[in-house]
N, C-alpha and C positions, 0 to 999 in steps of 0.2 A: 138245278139252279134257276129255271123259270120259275118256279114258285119265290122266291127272293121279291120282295114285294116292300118297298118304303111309304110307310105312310104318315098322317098328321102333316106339323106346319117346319118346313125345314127352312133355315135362311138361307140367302144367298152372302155366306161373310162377306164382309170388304177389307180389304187389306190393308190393314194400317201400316203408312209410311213413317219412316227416321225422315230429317228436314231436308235430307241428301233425296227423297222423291223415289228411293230406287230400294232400299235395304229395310226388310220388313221389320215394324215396332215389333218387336217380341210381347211385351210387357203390357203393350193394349190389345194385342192380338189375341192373349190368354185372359185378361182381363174383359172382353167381349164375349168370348166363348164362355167363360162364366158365369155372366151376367142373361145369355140366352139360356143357358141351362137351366138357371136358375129359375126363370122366365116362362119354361115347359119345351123348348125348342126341342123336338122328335130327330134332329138330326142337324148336318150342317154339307152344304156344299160349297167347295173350296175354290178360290183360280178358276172361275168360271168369267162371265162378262164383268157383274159387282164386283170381283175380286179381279181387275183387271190383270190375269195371270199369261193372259196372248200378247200382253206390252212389256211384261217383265222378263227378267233375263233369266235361264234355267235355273242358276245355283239360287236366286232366291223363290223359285217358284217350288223348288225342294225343299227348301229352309218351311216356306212357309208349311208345307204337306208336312213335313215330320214334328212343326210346332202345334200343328193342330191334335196329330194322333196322338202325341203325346199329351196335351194336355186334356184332350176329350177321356184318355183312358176307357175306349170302351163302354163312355155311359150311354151315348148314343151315335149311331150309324157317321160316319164320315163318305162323303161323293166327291171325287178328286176331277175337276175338269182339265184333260192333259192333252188337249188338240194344241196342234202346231203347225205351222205352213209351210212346218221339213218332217217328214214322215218319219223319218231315224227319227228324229228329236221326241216325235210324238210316242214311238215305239218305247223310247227309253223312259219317261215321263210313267210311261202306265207301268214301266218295271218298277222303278222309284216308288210307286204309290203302292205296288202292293208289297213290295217288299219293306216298306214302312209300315204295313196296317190298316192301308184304306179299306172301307167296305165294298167301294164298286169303285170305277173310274168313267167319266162321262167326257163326249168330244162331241162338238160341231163339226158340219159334215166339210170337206175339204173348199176352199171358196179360191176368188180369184178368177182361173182356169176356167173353160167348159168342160163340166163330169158331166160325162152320161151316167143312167142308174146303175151301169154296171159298174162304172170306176166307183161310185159310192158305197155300190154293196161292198167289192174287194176291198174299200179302205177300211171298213168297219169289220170286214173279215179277218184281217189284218194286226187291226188292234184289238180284237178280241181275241185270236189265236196268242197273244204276247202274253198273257195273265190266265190269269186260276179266277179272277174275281169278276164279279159283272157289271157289262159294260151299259151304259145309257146313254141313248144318241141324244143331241142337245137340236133340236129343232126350231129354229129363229129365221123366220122369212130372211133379214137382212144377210145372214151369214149362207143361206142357201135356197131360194124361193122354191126351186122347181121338185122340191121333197114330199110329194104325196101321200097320202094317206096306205098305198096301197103299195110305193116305194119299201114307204118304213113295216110296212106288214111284213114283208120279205125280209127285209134285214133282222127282223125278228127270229128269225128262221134259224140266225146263225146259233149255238149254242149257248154263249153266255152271254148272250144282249136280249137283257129282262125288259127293258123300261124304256119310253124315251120324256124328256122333260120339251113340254108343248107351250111354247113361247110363243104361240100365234090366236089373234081373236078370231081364228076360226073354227069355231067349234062342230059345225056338220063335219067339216075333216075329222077332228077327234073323234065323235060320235060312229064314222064309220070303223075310223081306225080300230076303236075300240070292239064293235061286231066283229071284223075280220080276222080280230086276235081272239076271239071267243071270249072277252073279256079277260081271258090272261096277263096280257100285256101292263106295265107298272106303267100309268099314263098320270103324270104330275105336271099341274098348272105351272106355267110361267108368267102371263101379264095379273100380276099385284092386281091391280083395279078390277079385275076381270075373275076374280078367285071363286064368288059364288056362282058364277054363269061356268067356269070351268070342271068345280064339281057337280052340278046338276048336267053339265054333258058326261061325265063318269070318270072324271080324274081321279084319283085315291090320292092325291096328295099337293101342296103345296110349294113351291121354292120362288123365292123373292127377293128383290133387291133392299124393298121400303121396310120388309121384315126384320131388319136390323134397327130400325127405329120405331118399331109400333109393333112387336112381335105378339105381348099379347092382346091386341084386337084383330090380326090375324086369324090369332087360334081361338076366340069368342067364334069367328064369324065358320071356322074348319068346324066348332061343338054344337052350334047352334043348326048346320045342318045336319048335322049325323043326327041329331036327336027330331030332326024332322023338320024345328022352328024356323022356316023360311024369313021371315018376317022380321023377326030379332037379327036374321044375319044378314039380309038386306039393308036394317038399318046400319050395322055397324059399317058395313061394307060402303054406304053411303057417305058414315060420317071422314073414315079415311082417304076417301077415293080426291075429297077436297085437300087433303096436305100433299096425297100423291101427284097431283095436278102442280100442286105449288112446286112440290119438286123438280119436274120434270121441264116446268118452265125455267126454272133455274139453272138446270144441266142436270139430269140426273144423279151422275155416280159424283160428284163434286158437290151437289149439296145434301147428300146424305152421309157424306164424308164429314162434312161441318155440323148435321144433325148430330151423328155419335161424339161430336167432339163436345157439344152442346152438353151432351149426357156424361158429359166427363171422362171419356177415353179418349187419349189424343187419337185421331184418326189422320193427320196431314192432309195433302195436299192428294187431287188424280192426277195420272202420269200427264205428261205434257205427251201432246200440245192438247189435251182435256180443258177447260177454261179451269184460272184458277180463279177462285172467288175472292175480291178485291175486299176492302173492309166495308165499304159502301154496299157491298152484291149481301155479303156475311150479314149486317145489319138488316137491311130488307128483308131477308131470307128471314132471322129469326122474328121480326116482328109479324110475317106473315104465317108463321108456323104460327105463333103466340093467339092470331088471329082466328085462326083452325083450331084451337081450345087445343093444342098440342103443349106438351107430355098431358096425354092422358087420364086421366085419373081411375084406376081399377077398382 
């Protein structure tokens, strides 16, 4: 299973809400995964941070797992993020996910509490002992600072945790991490802005928030280094990194919510108490997208 390897530009969905805030749109959810597909997306990761799937209640963070496998049918890889801050619940989530057809299932490491490295390896022992599929540690300073390079080497160790998705701009930690696994290890960028400095530290792959509204300049900036052209992905990287700014001034997962809705799937509102974007905040936001020469032209 360590060779199990995702690569290219994978998003991070968002999960579109009914007006209730709580019960997932079906109808733009499939209509999203569509439209990335369409688009080249190499894969999708689900109920992760952008799919705020740690604020929603089980039955729809299952609704939404089996809306996706179903409608991806296997074109390309599906990543179930199933951490929870009740260990049963999380146990049961990674059953849910492969018993519907996930390809792997991915968790942040336990927060809150003080874990020592030991409580972290056993919790990832734990939920990788639960499934047949592989597991991908989700590494975000915010959700656990004290995860070193040489932590998650270890936790590599366990049998079916191939990968971890690297959410921090530290890239000498990646860059070790990566030596200490022999390069084996599936080491996939997390910070958007940050995508061309995360594969030249040696990520093999992509997952994003803002990737749901700019998927293909994403995968321009994934092609133009494989094929060497520094230059070309810098720029592009550059020309995005101005809407990603805009975004994130605005709330992140709220105005990328209103970006897709922009594009014509309703996307609703982020759970509360996430800010909701007022029609004043909404206006702003799209005249400064409009500003950033956004929707792009391919």
């Amino acid at each position: 299973m360590k060779n199990v390897k995702f690569e290219g530009i994978l998003p991070a969905l968002i999960t579109p809400f009914c007006k209730d805030n709580k019960t997932v749109n079906e109808d733009s959810a499939r209509k999203l995964i569509d439209l990335h597909i369409n688009q080249g997306a190499a894969g999708f990761y689900i109920l992760g941070g952008t799919g705020e799937g740690l604020v929603m209640v089980r039955t729809e963070r299952e609704r939404m797992c089996e809306i996706a496998v179903d409608h991806i049918k296997g074109r390309v890889p599906v990543i179930n993020h199933i951490a929870d801050m009740n260990m049963n619940e999380a146990v049961e989530l990674a059953k849910h996910a492969e018993k519907s057809g996930c390809d792997a299932i991915a968790a942040v490491p336990p927060s809150f509490f003080y874990y020592s490295e030991d409580d972290m390896f056993d919790y990832y022992k734990k939920l990788a002992d639960s499934v047949h599929i592989p597991l991908i540690i989700y590494y975000h300073p915010s959700a656990q600072k004290d995860m070193s390079a040489k932590l998650i080497a270890r936790i590599f160790e366990i049998d079916n945790v191939t990968g971890v998705k690297w959410s921090s701009n530290n890239f000498f930690e990646m860059m070790k991490l990566k030596e200490m696994t022999h390069g084996e290890m599936n080491i996939i960028n997390g910070p958007d802005e940050l995508l061309i400095s995360g594969l030249a530290a040696g990520a093999d792959a992509g997952i994003g928030s803002t990737y749901n509204v700019m998927l293909p300049e994403f995968i321009k900036i994934y092609n133009y280094f494989k094929e060497g052209n520094m230059a070309k992905a810098l720029k592009v990287q550059l020309k995005i990194n101005k809407v990603i700014d805009l975004l994130i001034k605005s709330e992140l997962i709220p105005a990328v919510k209103h970006t897709v809705t922009l594009m014509g799937i309703e996307a609703g509102e982020a759970t509360f108490p996430m800010k909701q974007l007022d029609m004043a905040a909404k206006e702003q936001l799209s005249e400064g997208l409009q500003a950033c020469g956004w929707p792009f032209s391919n």
